[in-house]
C-alpha positions as CSV (number, residue, x, y, z in Angstrom):
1,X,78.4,24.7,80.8
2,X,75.1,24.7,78.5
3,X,75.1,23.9,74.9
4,X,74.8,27.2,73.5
5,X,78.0,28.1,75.4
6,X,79.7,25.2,73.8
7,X,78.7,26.5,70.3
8,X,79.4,30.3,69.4
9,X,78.6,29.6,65.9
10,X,75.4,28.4,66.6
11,X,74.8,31.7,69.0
12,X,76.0,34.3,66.2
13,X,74.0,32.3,63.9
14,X,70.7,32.6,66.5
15,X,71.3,36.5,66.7
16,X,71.8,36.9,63.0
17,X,68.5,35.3,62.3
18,X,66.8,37.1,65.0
19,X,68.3,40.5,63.4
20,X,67.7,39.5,59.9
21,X,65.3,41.8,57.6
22,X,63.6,39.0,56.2
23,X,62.1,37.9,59.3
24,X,60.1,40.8,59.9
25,X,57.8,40.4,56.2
26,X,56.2,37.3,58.4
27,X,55.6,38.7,62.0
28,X,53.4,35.8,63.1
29,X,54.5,34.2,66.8
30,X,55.1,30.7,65.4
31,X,57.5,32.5,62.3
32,X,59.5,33.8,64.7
33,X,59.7,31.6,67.7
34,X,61.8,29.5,65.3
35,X,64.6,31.5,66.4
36,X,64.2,30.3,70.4
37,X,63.8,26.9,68.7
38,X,67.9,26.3,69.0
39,X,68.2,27.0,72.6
40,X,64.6,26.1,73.6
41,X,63.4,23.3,71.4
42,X,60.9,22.5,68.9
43,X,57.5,24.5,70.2
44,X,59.4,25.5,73.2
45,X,59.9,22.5,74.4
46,X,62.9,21.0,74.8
47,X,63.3,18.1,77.4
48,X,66.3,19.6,79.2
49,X,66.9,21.7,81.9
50,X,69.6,23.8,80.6
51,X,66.9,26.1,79.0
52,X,63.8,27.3,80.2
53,X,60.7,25.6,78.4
54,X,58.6,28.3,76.8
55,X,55.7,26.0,75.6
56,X,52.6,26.9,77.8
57,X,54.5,29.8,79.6
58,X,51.5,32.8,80.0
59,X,52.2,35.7,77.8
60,X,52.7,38.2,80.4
61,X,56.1,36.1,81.7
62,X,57.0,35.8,78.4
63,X,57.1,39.6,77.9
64,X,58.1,40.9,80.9
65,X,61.1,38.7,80.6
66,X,61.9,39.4,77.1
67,X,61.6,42.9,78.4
68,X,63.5,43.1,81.7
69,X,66.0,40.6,78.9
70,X,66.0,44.0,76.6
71,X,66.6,46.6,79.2
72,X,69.3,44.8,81.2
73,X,67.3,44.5,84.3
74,X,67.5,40.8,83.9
75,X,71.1,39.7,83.0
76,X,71.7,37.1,80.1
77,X,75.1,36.5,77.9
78,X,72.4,36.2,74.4
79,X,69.1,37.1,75.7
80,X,69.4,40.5,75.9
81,X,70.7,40.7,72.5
82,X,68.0,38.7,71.0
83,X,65.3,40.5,72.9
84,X,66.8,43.7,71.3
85,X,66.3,42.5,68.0
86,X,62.3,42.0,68.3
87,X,60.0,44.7,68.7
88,X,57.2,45.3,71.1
89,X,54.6,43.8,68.8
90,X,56.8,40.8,67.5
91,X,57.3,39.7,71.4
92,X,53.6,40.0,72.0
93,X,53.0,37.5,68.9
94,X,55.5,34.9,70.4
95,X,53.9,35.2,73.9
96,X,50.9,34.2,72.8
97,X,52.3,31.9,70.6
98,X,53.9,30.2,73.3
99,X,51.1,30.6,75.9
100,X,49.3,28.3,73.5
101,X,51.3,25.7,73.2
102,X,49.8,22.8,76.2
């Protein structure tokens, strides 16, 4: 069972940040890829294989799973709830913040 299962608080905390107002006055990728940070690690890296490592992953992965994440099409206990809470532009910005990241 993965870490994030283990820890609902931490997952309700993850989504509330994700859906929190404040976030969107700072819409930059690295801002807001501190939310994946928890499940993902530091930069999207996180050294396990529990989660997938987002560092380096190109942009276009990175949105078209956030989107099939949003839609349903790909199934997820707390991604599709997180993916819900960022908009079209604010996934763009991580994806390239990510895509980045060597």
């Amino acid at each position: 069972m993965g870490t994030l299962m283990k820890t609902p608080l931490l997952a309700l905390a993850m989504l509330a940040f994700t859906l929190s107002p404040a976030r969107a006055a700072d819409p930059t990728g690295e801002a807001m890829a501190a939310t994946c940070a928890g499940c993902h690690g530091t930069q999207g890296r996180l050294g396990t294989v529990e989660f997938m490592p987002l560092a380096g992953l190109p942009e276009a992965e990175f949105v078209r799973a956030m989107t099939d994440f949003r839609t349903g099409k790909r199934l997820s206990t707390l991604m599709g709830h997180v993916a819900r809470g960022f908009s079209d532009r604010e996934v763009r910005a991580m994806a390239r913040y990510f895509a980045s990241i060597k």
